[in-house]
N, C-alpha and C positions, 0 to 999 in steps of 0.2 A: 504494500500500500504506500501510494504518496504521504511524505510525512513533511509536513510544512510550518506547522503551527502548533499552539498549544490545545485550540479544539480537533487537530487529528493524533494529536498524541493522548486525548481522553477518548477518542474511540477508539484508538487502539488498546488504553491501557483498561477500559471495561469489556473489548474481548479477551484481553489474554485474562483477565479475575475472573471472568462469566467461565471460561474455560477451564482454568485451576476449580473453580469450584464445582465443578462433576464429580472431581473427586475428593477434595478438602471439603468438607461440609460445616456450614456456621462458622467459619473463623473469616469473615469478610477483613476484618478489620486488617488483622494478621497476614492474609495474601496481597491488601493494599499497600502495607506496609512492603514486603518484599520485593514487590513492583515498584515501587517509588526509588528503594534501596536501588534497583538495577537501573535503573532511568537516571539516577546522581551517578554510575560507576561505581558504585561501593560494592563492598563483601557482606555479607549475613551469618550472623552465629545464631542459630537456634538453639534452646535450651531448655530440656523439658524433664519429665518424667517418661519411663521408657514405654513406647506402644502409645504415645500420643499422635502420632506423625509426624514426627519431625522430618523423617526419610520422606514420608512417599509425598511431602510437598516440594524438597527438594530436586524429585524424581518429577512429577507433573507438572514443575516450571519449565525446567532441564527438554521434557517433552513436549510442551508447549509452544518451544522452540525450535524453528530449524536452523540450528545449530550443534557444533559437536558437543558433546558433552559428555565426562569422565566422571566416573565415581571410585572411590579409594575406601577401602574398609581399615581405618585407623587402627593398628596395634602396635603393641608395645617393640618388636620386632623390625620394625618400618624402619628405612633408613631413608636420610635424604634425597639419595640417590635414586630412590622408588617412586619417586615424587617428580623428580627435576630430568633424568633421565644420567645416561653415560657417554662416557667414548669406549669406544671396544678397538681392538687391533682386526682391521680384518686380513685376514692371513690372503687369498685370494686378488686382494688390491693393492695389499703391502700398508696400508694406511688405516692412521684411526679416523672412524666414522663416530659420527654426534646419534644416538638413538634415543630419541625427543620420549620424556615420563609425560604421564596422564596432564601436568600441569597446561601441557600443550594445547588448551580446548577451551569454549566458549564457555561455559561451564563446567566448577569442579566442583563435586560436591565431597566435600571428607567429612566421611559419617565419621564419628564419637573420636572425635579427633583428638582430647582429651586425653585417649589410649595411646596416643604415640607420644616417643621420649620426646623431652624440650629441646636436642638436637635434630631431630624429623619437624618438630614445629614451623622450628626457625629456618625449617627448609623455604615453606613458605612467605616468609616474610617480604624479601626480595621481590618476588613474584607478586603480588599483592598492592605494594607501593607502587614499584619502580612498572608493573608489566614489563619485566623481562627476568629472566634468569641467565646465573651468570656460572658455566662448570669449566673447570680447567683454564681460567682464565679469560675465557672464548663467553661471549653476551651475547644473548639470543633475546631478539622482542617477540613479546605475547601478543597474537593475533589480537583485536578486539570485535566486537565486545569481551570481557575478560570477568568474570564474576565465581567468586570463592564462595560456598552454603555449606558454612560447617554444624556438625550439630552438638550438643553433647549432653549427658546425664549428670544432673547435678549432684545425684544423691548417693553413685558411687565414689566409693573411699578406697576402693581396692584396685592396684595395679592400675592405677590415673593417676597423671599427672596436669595439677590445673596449668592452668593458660596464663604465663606472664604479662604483666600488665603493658608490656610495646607489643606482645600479638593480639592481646582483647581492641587495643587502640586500633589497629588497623582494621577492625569489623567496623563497616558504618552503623552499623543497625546490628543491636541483641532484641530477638523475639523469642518469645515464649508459647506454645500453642495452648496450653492450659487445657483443664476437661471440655468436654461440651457440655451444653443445657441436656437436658431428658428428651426433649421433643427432637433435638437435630441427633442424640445417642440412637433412639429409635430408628431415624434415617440412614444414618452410618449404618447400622448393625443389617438394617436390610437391599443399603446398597450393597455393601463390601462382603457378605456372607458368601456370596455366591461368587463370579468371576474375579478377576483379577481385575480390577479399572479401569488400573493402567493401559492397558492393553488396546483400550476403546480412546486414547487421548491423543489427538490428530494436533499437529503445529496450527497453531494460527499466526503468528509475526513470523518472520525470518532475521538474521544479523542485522543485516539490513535497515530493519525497522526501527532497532533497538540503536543502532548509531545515531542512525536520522533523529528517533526521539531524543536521545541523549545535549545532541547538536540545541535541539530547542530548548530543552530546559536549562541549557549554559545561560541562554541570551533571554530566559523568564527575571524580569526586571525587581530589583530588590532596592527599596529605598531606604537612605540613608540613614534616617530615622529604623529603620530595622536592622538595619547594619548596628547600630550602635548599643539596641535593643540586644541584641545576640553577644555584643561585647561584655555588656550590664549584666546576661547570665552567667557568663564565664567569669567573672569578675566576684561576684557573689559565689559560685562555688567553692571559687579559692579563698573567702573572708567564713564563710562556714565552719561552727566550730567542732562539726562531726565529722567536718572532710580533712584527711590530711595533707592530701593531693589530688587539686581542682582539675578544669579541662582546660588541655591544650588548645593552640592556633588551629591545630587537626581538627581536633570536635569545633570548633565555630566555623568552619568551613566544611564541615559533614553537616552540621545541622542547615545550615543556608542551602546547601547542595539537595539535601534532604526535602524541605521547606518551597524549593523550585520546583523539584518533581509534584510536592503534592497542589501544589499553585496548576501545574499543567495538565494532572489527572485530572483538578475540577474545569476544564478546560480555561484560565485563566493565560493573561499574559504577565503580570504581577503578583508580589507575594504579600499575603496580607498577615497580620500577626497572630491568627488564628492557625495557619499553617505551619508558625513555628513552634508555637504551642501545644502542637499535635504532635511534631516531630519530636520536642525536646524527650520526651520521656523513656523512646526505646533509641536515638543518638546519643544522650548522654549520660544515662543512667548508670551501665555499663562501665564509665572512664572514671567514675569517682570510687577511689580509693577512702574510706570510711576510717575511723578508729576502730579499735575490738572490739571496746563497749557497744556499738552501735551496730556491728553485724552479726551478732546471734542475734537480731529481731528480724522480723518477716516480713518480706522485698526492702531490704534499707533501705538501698539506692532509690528506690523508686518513692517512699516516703521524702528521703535531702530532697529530692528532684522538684517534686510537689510542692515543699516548702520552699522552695527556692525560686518556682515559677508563680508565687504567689507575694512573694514578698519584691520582684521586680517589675517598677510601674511597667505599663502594655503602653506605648504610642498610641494616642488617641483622636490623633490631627489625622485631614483626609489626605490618604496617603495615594 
């Protein structure tokens, strides 16, 4: 599809959700969210309890698109190399050749990533930032669109290792898929009983699309006054006396990026401060690092966050 503006990038971005959701059922909120995520360039960390879906939403985006798209079963065993790819000697040519890892592809999804060592993690990192990896000295650029959907269980304690706070940084968006209500459980339980879904979930965008969208939501206009707005949150994170370390230049430029996409899913050409409002809670929640006292309580982050978007005045002039 022609993509030119911010109202063809909201009919693109309600069929690729109308599409995810065949098979994601009641988490609208949730696949808008990962949508937006991919329309700013950003990476997604899901984060649930186990058998919520955190896979098969990363599997029906992944599908949703005709694009390539890699998936990696995170374990403890993973090495860099499994991820980024090798040189080998080939005997036959007399030369080492490059034999390009899973990273290589429009989507990567690393299920329970958590399970691989913080040397496998930081395989990643590079790739992620920079789009490129770099082996043997030799840089190689990642195709784009480029988009990482890790997932991970929060509640194991065994043979995990958690996620350093420069690799949570580099996730634009932590979502959560949480239970469903009773009414969309009963849905689930008699869609997914029988077939495989999957299997029935046809591309609707192509690369393509998702550039072209990408392209518009750079140039979805953010005024000054909200520029300044977004400074005032990050500013207040770090004067917080439950944080010990606020958000970076990264997260006020994830949340804007963020805050563009959702300005353009409502088919807008401007971002108004209800969209960053909306963002702020799964961009920055994630980046603040809390005292102890205050994380054995339940969603901290997401409480600071709350209190933190409520204690900084909103622009109120017409923007």
């Amino acid at each position: 599809m022609n993509i030119e503006n911010a109202a063809d990038v909201k009919k693109m971005a309600d069929m690729l959700t109308e599409n995810i959701e065949k098979v994601i059922i009641g988490k609208t909120q949730t696949v808008r969210m990962v949508v937006a995520a991919m329309l700013a360039e950003g990476h997604i960390l899901l984060e649930d309890v186990p058998g919520s879906g955190k896979t098969m939403l990363a599997k029906t985006l992944a599908k949703s698109i005709d694009g390539q798209f890699k998936r990696i079963q995170m374990t403890p065993d993973l090495l860099p190399a499994d991820i980024t790819g090798i040189n080998f000697f080939n005997m036959k040519e007399s030369e080492f050749q490059f034999v390009k890892g899973p990273v290589f592809s429009n989507i990567l999804i690393a299920d329970e990533i958590n399970r691989a060592t913080p040397k496998t993690q930081a395989g990643l990192l590079e790739a992620m930032e920079e789009r490129q990896v770099t082996v043997d000295g030799a840089t190689y650029n990642l195709e784009r669109p480029f988009l990482v959907i890790a997932t991970e269980n929060p509640i194991d304690t065994q043979g995990v290792f958690p996620l350093p706070e420069a690799q949570i940084d580099r996730f634009t968006v932590k979502l959560s898929m949480s239970y469903p209500s009773h009414y969309h459980m009963i849905n689930i339980m008699k869609t997914h009983m029988g077939e495989d879904m999957l299997k029935y979930v046809e591309p609707v965008i192509n690369k393509d699309d998702i550039i072209s969208s990408a392209q518009v939501v750079r140039n979805i206009r953010v005024n000054d006054d909200l520029i300044e707005y977004v400074v005032n949150i990050l500013e207040k994170t770090r004067e917080n006396d439950k944080v010990i370390l606020g958000i970076s230049q990264r997260g006020g430029l994830a949340l804007i990026s963020v805050a563009r996409s959702l300005a353009a899913m409502d088919g807008r050409e401007y971002v108004l401060p209800d969209d960053i409002k909306k963002a702020a809670p799964f961009v920055c929640s994630h980046r603040l690092i809390l005292k102890n006292s205050e994380r054995i309580k339940e969603n901290p982050e997401n409480r600071v966050m709350e209190q933190i978007l409520s204690e900084v005045p909103v622009p109120t002039e017409e923007l």
